[in-house]
Every structure is written in C-alpha cells, then in structure tokens.
N, C-alpha and C positions, 0 to 999 in steps of 0.2 A: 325492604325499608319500612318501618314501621317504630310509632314510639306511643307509649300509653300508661295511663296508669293503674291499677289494678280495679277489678268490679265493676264490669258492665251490669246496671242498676237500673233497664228500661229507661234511659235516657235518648233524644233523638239521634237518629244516626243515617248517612245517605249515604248512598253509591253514586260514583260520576266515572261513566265510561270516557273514554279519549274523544268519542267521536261524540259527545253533549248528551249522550241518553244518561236519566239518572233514574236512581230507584229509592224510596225512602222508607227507613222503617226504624227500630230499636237497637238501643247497643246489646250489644251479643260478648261475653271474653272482656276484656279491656278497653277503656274507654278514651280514646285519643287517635291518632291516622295513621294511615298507614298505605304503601302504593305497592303495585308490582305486577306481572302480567296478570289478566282474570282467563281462567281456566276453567272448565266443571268438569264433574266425578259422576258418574249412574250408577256407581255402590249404592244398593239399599244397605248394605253393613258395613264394615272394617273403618271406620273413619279414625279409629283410633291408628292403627295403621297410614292410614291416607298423611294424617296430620306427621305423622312424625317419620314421613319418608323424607333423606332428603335429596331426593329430584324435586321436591315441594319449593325450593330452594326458591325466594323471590317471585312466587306465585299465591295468587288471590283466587280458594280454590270454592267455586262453588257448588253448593251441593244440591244435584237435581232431586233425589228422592226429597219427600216434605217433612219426614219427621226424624229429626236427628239429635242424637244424644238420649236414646230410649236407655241404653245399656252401660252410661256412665264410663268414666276412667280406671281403669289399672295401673300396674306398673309389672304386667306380666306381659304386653300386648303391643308395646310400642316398637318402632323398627331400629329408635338408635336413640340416644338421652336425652332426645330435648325434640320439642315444636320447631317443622323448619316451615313450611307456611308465614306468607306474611300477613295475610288476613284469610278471613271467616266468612261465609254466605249461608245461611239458611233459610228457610221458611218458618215452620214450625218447631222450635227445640224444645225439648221436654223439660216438664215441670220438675219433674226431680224422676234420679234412676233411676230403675229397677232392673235390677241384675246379682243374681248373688257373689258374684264377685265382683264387682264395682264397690271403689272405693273412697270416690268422690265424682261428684260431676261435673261433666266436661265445660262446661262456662265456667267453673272455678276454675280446673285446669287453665285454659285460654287465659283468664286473667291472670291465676301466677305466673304464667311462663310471657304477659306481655302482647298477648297475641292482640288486637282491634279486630273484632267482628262484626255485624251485623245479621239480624232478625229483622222475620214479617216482611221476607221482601217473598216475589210472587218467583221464587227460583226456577219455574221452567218458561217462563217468559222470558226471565233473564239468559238463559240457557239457549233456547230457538233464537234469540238477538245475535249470541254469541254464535251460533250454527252459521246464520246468515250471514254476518259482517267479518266474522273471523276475530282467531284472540287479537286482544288488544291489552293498553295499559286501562289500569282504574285506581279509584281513591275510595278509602272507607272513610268516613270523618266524622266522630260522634262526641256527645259532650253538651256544654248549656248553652254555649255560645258558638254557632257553626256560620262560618263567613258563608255569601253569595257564592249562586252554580257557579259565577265567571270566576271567583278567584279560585274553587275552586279546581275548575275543570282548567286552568293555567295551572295547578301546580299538580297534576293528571298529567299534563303534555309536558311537563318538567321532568318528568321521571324518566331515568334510563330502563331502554327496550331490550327486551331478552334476546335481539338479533343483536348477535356480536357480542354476549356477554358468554366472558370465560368462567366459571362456576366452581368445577370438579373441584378445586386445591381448598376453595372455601370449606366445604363439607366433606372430604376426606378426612381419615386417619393422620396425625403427624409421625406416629409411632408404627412400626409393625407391630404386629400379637399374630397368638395364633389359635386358633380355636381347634381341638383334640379332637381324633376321630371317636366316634362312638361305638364301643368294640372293640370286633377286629379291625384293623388297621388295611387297608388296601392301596388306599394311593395317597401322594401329595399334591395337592394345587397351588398354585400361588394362584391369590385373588388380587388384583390393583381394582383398588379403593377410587370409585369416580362419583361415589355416594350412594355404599353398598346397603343393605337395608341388612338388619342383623340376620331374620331369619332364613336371609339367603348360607352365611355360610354354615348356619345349625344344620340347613337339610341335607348340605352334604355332607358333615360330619356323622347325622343317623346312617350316612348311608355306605359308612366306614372311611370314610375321605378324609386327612386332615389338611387343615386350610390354612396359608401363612397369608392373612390380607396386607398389603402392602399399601403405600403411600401412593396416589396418582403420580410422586415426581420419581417415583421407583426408576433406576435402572436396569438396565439389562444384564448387567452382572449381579444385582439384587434379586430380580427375579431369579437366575441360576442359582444360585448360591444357596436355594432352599432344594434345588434338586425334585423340582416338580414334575409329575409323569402327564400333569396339565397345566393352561393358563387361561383364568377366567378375567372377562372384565367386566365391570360390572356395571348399574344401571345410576344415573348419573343427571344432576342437571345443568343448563347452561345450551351452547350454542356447539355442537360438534365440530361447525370450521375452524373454529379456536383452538379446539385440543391437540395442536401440534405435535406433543411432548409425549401423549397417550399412540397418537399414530405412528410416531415413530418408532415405539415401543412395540405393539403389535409387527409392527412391519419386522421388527428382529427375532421377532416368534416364528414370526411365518419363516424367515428365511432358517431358521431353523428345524421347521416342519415340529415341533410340539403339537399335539392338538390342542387346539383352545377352544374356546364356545365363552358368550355373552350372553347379556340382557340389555334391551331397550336401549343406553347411549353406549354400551360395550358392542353392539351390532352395529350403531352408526359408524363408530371408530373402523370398525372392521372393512365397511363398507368406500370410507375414506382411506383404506390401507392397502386395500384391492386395487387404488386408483378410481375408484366412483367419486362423485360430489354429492353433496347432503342439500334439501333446500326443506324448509319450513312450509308444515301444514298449513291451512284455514286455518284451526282448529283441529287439536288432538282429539287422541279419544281415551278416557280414561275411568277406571271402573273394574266392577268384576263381574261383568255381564258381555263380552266380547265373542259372537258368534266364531268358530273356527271350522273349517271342514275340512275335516282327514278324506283325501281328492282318492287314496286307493280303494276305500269301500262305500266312498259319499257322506258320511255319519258327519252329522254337524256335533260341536260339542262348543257350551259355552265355558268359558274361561276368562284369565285376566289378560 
C-alpha cells in the first residue's frame, strides 16, 4: 500500500513502527506514505534484485548494510518489471552511481516507479529493534506537512497484517509463456508462478531445461498438458495457510509421483501438502550472507 508522488528532494520523512517506536530522517524515492509489513535484507549488494522480487510484495524492506545505491539501476538486473516493495529504508545512499553499467540512479528509479522511502535513519538499530520485537506493520510518511506520531501510528495499526494475507495471484503471471531451453534440450518443467523471480527459470533454461511457467490458478490438467518430466513451485509472497489452490495442486503432483522441487513459499506449500502446518517467524531472515553446513563433510558455506 503505498501512494506518492515523484522526487524525494531531502524533504522530512519518519518511520512509525506499530508498537510507537519511530525513526526520523529524509525522503529517499518518492515523496508521500506508504504501509506494509517492515522486514530487513543483510545484502551488502543485489538490492536491485531485492527491490524487484516479488515476495517483496506488501513489504517495507530495510536495508542493514549502510551504503546503498553505490551501483545505480539497470534494466539488465531486475527479477520481473516493476518495484514490488512498498517502501524503502536506508542509512546512507549514495550521492550519485558509479558503475559502468548503471544507468540511472536508484532514488530516481524509486521515484518513477512511486515507491516512498526514507534516509538517514540509523538502519541497524532499526534492524536489532526488529530482531527483538519481531516484524511488525510500519509507516513511511514524508513530505512538508507530516501530521502527529498519534495520527500517525493509528494509521500503522490500520494497515492490514501479512498473517492471513493471500498474495501469490497478485504477482503471478495471467498468462503462460515459456522460456527455451538453452541448447540442447533435456527436459520439460512446468513452473506455477507464486511470484517467480525471472532468473530463476533462465538458470534452468542454461542448463538445458525448457520451462512452461504457469499461472498460481494453473490446473492440473494445465500443468500435464505441457508434458513435464518435472514440477517446480516457486518462491512467493503472502501467507502459506491461504494457498489452498497452490496445495492442492502439489497434492496432485505427488499423487502422481513427478518429481518436483521448490523455493522458499513453493517449500512451504510442499510442506502444507505433506499434511504439516506452516506458522510465522519473529522475524525472517533475508539476504545473501545465509551460513549453510553440508552436515556430510561439515564445510559451512554461505549462500542465499
């Protein structure tokens, strides 16, 4: 939820978490409010990525590292067409890009595409807040005239909560397409779309796979009918108890023993399909600094 209008121009701008903690600092992107759950990222890079995933979907995503926006915007780098973030958190953003492929910079981006941010807030403060109390809802609000914390922070506690929110259908595909394998040809997947990030189906395409991504309201005769030797789901936002339509779907995979494999909410699904229930972190964790230990020979390795 978010509305603004173009050019954050260092004009004032606060943060008002749900539970009264506020942060104050500059407009950052767009200048006008914006709500949705606050979430942080430990990426020191890919924020161009971060911004245009969309499991971002209805999330106010802040950024722990201090200096961002060194590397400016592309249009080679994004994960799908647009900003799904509904607002911005930095510390320090850089004064202009430097990157030689950068091709404007990222607070212009935010501003065309609408996004409300804010700057100059102390973002690992804000971050250890959010470790301790767990996500919550928040408000950006910048501009020359910003009402009081309390009207504020009532229209923070007005905002609908990411528990119990159905998401996937919003940022899914309406359409199938299909992305060609690259090469030789080896297998088929059907991907169903629960808010795939593009360079998920490129990598299996390098890796001779072609990929028919389908709609989250894909049937089961949809998914056959591409004749897939797999079935991926993919990574997604919103609330997993909701995805009824996505569960039951898997559940017709299984019964027919395809192999399939996930990511992130296509694992949840998975795990709601097996007969498990799903329940909501403190606090996620997100980023691409994620320690993992391969348990057969001990080797830690970071990853996303």
């Amino acid at each position: 939820m978010r509305s603004g209008e173009a050019g954050g121009d260092g004009r004032l701008a606060v943060l008002v978490l749900e539970d009264g903690r506020t942060f104050r600092g500059r407009a950052y992107g767009a200048v006008g409010e914006t709500f949705g759950e606050a979430v942080f990222s430990t990426g020191m890079t890919g924020y161009q990525e971060t911004l245009t995933d969309p499991s971002y979907h209805r999330q106010v995503v802040v950024m722990t590292a201090p200096h961002v926006g060194n590397t400016g915007v592309n249009d080679e780098d994004p994960e799908s067409g647009r900003i799904w973030v509904s607002g911005y958190v930095v510390r320090d953003p850089a004064r202009r890009p430097s990157n030689w492929r950068a091709q404007r910079s990222l607070d212009e981006e935010l501003a065309a595409q609408g996004v409300v941010g804010i700057s100059g807030v102390d973002t690992r403060a804000l971050t250890r807040h959010l470790r301790e109390r767990g996500a919550m809802r928040v408000g950006i609000f910048s501009g020359n005239a910003i009402p009081d914390e309390g009207t504020l922070l009532a229209k923070v506690r007005q905002a609908p909560e990411m528990t119990g929110a159905d998401l996937s259908a919003e940022v899914a595909t309406e359409e199938a397409y299909v992305v060609p394998a690259i090469g030789t040809k080896r297998f088929t997947v059907a991907a169903i779309d629960l808010g795939i990030k593009g360079m998920t189906p490129h990598r299996m395409a390098e890796r001779g796979i072609e990929v028919h991504v389908l709609p989250a309201t894909a049937t089961l005769d949809e998914v056959y009918a591409v004749k897939p030797d797999g079935v991926f789901f993919s990574n997604g936002p919103g609330d997993p108890s909701t995805a009824d339509h996505p569960v039951a779907l898997m559940r017709g995979v299984l019964e027919r023993s395809t192999p399939l494999f996930g990511i992130c909410f296509g694992n949840q699904i998975l795990g709601r399909a097996l007969g498990f229930g799903t329940y909501k972190l403190k606090y996620g964790h997100r980023g691409i600094n994620q320690p993992v230990q391969d348990r057969t020979t001990g080797k830690v390795e970071v990853t996303a």
